[in-house]
C-alpha positions in Angstrom: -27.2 -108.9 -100.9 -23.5 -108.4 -101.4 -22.2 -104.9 -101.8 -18.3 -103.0 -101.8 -17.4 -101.2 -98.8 -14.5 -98.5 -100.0 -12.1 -96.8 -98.0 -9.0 -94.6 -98.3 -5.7 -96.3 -98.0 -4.5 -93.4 -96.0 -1.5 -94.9 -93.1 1.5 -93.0 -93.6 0.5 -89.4 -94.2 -2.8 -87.7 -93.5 -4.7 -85.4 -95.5 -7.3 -82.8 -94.5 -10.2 -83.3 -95.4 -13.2 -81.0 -96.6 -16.4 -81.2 -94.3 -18.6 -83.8 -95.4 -19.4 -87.6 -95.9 -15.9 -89.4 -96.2 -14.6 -92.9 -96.9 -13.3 -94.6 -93.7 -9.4 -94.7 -93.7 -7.7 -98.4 -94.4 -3.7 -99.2 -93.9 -1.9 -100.4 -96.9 -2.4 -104.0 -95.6 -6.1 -103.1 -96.0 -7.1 -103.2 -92.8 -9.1 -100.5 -91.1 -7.2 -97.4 -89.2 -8.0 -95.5 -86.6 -5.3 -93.4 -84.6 -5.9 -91.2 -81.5 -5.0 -87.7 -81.7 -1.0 -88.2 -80.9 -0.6 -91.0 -83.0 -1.8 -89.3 -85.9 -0.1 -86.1 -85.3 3.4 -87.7 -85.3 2.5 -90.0 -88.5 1.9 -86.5 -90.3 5.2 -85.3 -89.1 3.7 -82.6 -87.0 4.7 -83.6 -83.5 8.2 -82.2 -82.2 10.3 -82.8 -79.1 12.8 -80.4 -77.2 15.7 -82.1 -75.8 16.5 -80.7 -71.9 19.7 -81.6 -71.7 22.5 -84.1 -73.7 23.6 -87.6 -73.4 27.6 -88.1 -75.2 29.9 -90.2 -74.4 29.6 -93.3 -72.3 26.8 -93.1 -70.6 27.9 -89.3 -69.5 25.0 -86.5 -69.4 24.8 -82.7 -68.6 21.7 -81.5 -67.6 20.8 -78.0 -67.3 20.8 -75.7 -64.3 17.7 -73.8 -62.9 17.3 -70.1 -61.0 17.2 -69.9 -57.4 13.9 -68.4 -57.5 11.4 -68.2 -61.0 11.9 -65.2 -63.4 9.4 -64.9 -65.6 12.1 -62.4 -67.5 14.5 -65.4 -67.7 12.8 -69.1 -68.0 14.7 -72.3 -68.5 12.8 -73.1 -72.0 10.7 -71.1 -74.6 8.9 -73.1 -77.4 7.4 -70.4 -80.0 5.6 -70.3 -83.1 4.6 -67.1 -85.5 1.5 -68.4 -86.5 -0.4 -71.8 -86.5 -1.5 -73.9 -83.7 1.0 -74.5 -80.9 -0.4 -77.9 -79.3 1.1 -79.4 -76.1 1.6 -83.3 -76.0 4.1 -84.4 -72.8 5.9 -83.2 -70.7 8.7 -85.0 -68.6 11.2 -82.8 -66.0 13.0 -84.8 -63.8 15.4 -83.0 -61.3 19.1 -84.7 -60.9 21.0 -82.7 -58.8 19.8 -80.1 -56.0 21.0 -80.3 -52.1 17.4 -79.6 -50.2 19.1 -80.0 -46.7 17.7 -77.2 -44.9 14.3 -76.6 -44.0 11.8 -74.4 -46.0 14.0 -75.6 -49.3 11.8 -75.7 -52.3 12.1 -76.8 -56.1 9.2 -75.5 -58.4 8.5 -76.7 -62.0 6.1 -74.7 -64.1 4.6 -74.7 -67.6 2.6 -72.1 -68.9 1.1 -71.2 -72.2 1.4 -67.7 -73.4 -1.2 -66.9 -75.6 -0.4 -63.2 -76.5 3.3 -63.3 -77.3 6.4 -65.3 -79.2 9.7 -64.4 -78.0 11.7 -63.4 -81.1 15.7 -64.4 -82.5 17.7 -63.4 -81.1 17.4 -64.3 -77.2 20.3 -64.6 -75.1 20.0 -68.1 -74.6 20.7 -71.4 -76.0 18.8 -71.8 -79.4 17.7 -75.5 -79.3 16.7 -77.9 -82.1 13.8 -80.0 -81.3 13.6 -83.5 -83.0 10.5 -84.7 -85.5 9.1 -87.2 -84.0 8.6 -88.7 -87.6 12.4 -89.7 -87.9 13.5 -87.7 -91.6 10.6 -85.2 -90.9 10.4 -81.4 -91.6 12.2 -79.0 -89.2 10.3 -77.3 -86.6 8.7 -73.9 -88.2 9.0 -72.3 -84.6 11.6 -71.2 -82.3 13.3 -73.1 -79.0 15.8 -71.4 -76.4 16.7 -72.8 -73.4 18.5 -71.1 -70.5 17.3 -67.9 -71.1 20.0 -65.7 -69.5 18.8 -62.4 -70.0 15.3 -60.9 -70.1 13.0 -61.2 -72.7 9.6 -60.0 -72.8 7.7 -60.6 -70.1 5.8 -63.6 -71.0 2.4 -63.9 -69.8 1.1 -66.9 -67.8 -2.3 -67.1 -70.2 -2.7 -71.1 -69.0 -1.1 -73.2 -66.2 -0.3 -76.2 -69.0 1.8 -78.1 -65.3 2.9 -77.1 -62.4 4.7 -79.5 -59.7 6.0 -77.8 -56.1 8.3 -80.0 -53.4 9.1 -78.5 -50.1 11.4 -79.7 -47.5 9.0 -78.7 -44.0 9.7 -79.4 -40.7 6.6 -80.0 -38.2 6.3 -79.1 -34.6 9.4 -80.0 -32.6 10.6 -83.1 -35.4 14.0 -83.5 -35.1 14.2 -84.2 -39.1 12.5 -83.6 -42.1 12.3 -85.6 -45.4 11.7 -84.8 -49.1 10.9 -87.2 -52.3 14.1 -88.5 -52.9 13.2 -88.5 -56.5 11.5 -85.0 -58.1 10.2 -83.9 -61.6 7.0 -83.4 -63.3 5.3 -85.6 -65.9 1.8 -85.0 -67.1 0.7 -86.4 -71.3 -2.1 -84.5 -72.6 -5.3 -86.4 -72.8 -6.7 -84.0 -75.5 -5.4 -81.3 -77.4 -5.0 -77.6 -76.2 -4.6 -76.0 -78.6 -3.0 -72.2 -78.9 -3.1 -69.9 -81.7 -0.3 -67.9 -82.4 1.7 -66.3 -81.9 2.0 -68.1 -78.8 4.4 -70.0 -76.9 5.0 -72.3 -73.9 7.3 -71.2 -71.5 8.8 -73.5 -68.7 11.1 -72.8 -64.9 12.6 -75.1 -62.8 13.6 -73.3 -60.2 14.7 -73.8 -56.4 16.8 -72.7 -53.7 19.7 -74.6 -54.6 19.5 -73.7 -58.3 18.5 -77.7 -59.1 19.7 -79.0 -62.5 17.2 -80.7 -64.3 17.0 -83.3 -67.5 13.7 -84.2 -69.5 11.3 -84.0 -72.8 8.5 -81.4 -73.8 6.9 -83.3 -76.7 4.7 -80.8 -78.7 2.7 -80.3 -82.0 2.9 -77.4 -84.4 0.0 -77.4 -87.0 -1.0 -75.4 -90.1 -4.1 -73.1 -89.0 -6.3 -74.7 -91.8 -5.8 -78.2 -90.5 -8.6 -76.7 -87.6 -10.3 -73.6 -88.3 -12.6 -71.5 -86.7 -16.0 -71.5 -87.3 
């Protein structure tokens, strides 16, 4: 017995969809689609990316310089949203300049979530633009400083999203010590945390020698209705 099998031709730009039986989802070459969860984010036009640091020139850069010692007052990067879901995807710090040539010299990299709060306009910082990942997208319906260099509200460290720590040590009597010549932090999200705002993630990269840093955070900003609570 031969009968149709239907499906939605639904590639480019996902709808959501009542609860329910559905029609399984079929590119516009008619073949079945399936994404995983950042695929189909960014094919929406939901997924985001904040620039730390710029590239101009030929081949020049200027990456941006840490504290001495973490503030939670004054962090190096604030993504915040009024309202919606606030969903981290990568994150990717690497450190390009700091002189760790004493002992007991540190470099710290955190990323928290802070699920009570959104820093408002109006920070003394940088106010950053972050990137669609969908090239043409929307604009980000959130907020991105970087460099904060004077306090905002505290922000509170609700969830430890990454956190790398290097430490130049010396042990017993060694005549030398030795540190990863390379440093940063990289961690992609295997599934989606997500946070309800007003929210926001908040990173420092900090050390003793006030390291200067370039990298990515990759994240997703999403209409409450696209999840709701039960």
């Amino acid at each position: 017995m031969i009968s149709d099998i239907k499906v939605n031709v639904d590639q480019i730009a996902p709808s959501v969809l009542a609860e329910g039986m559905q029609y399984p989802a079929a590119t516009t070459l008619g073949q079945l689609f399936t994404a995983d969860w950042h695929t189909r984010l960014i094919l929406a036009g939901r997924v985001f990316k904040l620039n730390l640091g710029t590239i101009s020139g030929d081949a020049s850069y200027t990456a941006l310089t840490g504290n001495a010692t973490v503030d939670n007052d004054q962090p190096e990067f604030i993504i915040a949203v009024d309202s919606g879901w606030l969903i981290p995807v990568e994150i990717d710090i690497q450190i390009s300049v700091d002189d760790m040539d004493a002992y007991d010299d540190v470099d710290d990299i955190l990323v928290v979530a802070d699920r009570s709060q959104a820093t408002a306009a109006g920070a003394t910082a940088t106010v950053a633009t972050p990137t669609n990942e969908l090239d043409g997208g929307e604009a980000f319906g959130g907020r991105c400083f970087t460099i904060v260099t004077a306090d905002v509200t505290n922000p509170a460290g609700s969830d430890v999203l990454a956190y790398k720590y290097y430490e130049l040590t010396q042990v017993a009597a060694e005549a030398g010590g030795g540190v990863e010549a390379s440093r940063g932090l990289y961690k992609l999200f295997p599934r989606p945390v997500l946070l309800a705002g007003p929210c926001q993630i908040v990173g420092f990269v900090t050390g003793t020698n006030t390291p200067t840093f370039m990298g990515s955070v990759t994240f997703a900003h999403i209409p409450v209705s696209w999840i709701p609570l039960v």
